[in-house]
N, C-alpha and C positions, 0 to 999 in steps of 0.2 A: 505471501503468495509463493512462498517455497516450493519447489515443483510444478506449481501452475503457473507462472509467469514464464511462460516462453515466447518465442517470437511471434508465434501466429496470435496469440492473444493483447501482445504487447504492440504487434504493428498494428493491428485489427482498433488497438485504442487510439493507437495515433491518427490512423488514417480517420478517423470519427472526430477528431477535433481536440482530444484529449492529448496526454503526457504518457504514453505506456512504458510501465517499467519493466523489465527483466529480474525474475526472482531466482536466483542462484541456489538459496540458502545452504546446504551444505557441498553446492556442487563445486566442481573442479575449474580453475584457470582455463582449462583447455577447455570445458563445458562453456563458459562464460564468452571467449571466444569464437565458437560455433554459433550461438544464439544472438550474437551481435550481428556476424555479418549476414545469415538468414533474417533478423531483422530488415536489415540495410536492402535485403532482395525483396523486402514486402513492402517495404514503406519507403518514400522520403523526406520523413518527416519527422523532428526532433525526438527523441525516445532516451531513456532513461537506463541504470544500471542500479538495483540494488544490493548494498555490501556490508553482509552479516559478519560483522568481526569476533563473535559467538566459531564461527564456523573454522575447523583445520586447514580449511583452505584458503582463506580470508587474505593470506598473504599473496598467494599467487593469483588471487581473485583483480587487487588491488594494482596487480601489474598487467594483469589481460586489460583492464578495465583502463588503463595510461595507454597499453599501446592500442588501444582499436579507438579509444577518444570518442564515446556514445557523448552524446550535448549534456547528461545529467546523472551526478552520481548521487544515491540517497544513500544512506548509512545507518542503519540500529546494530542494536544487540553491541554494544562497545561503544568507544572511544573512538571519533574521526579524527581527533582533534591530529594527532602525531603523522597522519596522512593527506592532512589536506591542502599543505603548500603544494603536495607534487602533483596532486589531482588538479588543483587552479593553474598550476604551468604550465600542465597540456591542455588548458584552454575548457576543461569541464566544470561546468556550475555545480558545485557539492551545497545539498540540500540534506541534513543529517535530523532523524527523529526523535526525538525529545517526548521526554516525558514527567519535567520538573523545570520549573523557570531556571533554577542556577545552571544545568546542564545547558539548557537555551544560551544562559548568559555567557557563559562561557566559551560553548564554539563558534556566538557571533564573535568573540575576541579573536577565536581564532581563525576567524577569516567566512565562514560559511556562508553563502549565498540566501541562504531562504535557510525555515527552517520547519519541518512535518512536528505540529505538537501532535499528539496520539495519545487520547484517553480510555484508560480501563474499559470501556467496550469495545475495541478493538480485537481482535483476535492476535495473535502471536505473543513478544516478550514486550510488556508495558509496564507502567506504575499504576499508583495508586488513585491518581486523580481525575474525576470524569471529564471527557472532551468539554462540557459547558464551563468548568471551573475552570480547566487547563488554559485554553485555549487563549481565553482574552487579559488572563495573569499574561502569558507567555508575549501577547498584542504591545500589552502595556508596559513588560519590559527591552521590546529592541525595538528598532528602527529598519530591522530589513523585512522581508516577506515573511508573513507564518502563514502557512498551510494545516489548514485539520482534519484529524485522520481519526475515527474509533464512532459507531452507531451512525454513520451515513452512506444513507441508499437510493434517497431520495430528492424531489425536488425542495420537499421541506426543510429535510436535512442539508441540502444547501444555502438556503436561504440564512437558516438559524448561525451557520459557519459564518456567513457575508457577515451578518447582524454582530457578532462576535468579533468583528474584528478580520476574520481570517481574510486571505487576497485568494485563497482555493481550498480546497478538498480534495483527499486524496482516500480512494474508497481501495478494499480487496474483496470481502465477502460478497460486494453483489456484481463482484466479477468472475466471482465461481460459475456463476450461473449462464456466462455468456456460452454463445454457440462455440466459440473458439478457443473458449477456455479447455484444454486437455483429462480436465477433474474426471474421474468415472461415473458414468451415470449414476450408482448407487448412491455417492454423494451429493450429488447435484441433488439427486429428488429426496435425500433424507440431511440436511444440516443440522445436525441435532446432538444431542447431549447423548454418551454412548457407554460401554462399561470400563475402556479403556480409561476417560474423561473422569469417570467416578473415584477409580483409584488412584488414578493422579491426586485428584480434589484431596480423597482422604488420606495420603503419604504428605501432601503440605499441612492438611491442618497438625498432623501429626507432628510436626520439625523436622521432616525427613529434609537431609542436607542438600541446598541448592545442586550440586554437582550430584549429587544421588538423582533427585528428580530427572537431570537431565540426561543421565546413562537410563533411565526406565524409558525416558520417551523416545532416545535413541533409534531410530530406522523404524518409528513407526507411522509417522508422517507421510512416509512415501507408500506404508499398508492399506494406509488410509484412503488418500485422497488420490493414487494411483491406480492401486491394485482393488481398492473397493471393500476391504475387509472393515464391516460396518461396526465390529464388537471389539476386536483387538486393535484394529488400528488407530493415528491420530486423528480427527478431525477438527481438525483447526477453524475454529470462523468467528465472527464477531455478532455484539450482541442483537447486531440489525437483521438476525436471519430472519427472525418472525416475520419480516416485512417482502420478502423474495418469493413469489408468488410464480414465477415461471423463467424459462430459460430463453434467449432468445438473441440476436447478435450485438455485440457491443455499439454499435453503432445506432440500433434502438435502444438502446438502455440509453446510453448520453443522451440524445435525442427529446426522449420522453424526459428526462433528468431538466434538461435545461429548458423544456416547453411548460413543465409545471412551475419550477422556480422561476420565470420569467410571469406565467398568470398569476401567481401568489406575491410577486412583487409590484404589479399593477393592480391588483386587488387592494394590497394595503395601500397604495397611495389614492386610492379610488379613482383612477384612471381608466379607461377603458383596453379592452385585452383585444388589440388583434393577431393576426395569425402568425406565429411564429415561425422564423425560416428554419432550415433544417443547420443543424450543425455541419458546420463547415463548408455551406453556403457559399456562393462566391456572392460580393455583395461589393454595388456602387459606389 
C-alpha cells in the first residue's frame, strides 16, 4: 500500500475495529513522521508502521518510526532481523512479512512478535508460494502469531486463513477501494492488468537483472495509483481484484468482512446465524 496507506485510510481502519497500517514505501523519515501524528489526530487507537528496507530511505524510516513509537512495526522487502532489538526497546510489537518458512524461522529467533506470511497473490515484493501452502507450513513451524496476507477480500477469505491456522489477516487490495483510500479514481474503477505490467512480465521472463527491473519500475507507482496514468503507470494489486465489486468506507468493508465470516462459521457448524453486531460494538 505504498502511497495509499496514509492516515486518513489507516486511522479510518483503526477506528472500524481493525490494525491500520501506514505505507511509507519509498517515502521520507520526515513523511513517516507527519502521517504518524496525523494518524494520532484521527484515531486513538493502536495503528501500525510499515518498513520497506528495499527503500533509500528505510534508515531514516526506522528512526522516525523509534522516535514517534506507533503500537506496530511490519516490515518486507529486507531484513528486520538487524533492527529489531531497538524497535522492541521502544516498546513496538515488530511483526515482519515472510514469505518462506526459514525467513519465518529465523526472525521468530530474532525476537519478532507475530509474523504476516504473504503468498504470491498478493500484490507487491513476494515469493513463490500460495497463501494456502505458505501459510500453515509457516503455523506449523513457530509458536508466536502468523498473520495471512495475499488473495483475501472477503469473509471467505477469512475464514479459510482461521482454518489455516492463521490468528488474522491482513488485506491491501480491497483497501484500494475504500472511501478514504487516497488511490485515483481511474484506479479504483480499473484494477487491472495494464501495458506497463506487460513489459515488466516480459523483461522477467526474459532474465532482465533484479536491479534492472527495479530502476524500470522506479517512480512509476506513484504514476499509477496517484496521478491515474492507467497505461504507463504501476498498478500494483493482488490477485483478489476480481472480487472488488465497489468502493465504499472501510468501516463497511470490515463490517460486511466479519458479518459473512461469522454466517459462514455458524453455517458449518450448523448452528443457527443471528444477527451480527457491528464491528467495534461496544458489548456487555
Amino acid at each position: 500500500m505504498a502511497w495509499l496507506g496514509t492516515a486518513e485510510l489507516a486511522s479510518a481502519v483503526s477506528n472500524a475495529g481493525g490494525l491500520g497500517i501506514l505505507g511509507p514505501g519509498n517515502a521520507s523519515g520526515d513523511w513517516v513522521r507527519q502521517e504518524i501524528r496525523r494518524t494520532r489526530e484521527l484515531t486513538d487507537r493502536p495503528f501500525g508502521v510499515n518498513i520497506m528496507f528495499l527503500s533509500p530511505f528505510a534508515k531514516e524510516v526506522v528512526e522516525a518510526v523509534i522516535e514517534e513509537k506507533p503500537a506496530v512495526a511490519t516490515a518486507g522487502a529486507g531484513n528486520a532481523g538487524p533492527v529489531m532489538a531497538r524497535l522492541k526497546e521502544a516498546g513496538i510489537k515488530v511483526i515482519p512479512v515472510v514469505a518462506s518458512v526459514a525467513l519465518a524461522m529465523r526472525l521468530a529467533r530474532s525476537g519478532a512478535d507475530a509474523v504476516i506470511a504473504e503468498g504470491m497473490e498478493s500484490g507487491g515484493h513476494v515469493g513463490e508460494l500460495t497463501t494456502m501452502a505458505l501459510v500453515p507450513q509457516v503455523v506449523d513451524a513457530l509458536s508466536i502469531p502468523v498473520v495471512a496476507a495475499g488473495g483475501i477480500a472477503d469473509g471467505r477469505g477469512l475464514v479459510a486463513a482461521l482454518a489455516l491456522g492463521a490468528a488474522g489477516v491482513q488485506m491491501g487490495t480491497r483497501f484500494v477501494c475504500a472511501s478514504e483510500c487516497i488511490a485515483h479514481p481511474n484506479f479504483k474503477q480499473r484494477i487491472i492488468q495494464n501495458r506497463m505490467s506487460r513489459q515488466f512480465a516480459a523483461m522477467e521472463k526474459a532474465g532482465v537483472p533484479p536491479e534492472d527491473l527495479e530502476a524500470f519500475g522506479a517512480g512509476k507507482l506513484r504514476r499509477g495509483l496517484i496521478d491515474g496514468e492507467m497505461d504507463e503507470g504501476s498498478l500494483m494489486a493482488g490477485q483478489i481484484s476480481g472480487l472488488i465489486k465497489d468502493i465504499k468506507p472501510a468501516r463497511e468493508i470490515i463490517e460486511d468482512i466479519m458479518a459473512e465470516a461469522r454466517e459462514i462459521l455458524l453455517t458449518l457448524t450448523g448452528l443457527p446465524v443471528p444477527a451480527a453486531p457491528s464491528v467495534g460494538a461496544k458489548r456487555s
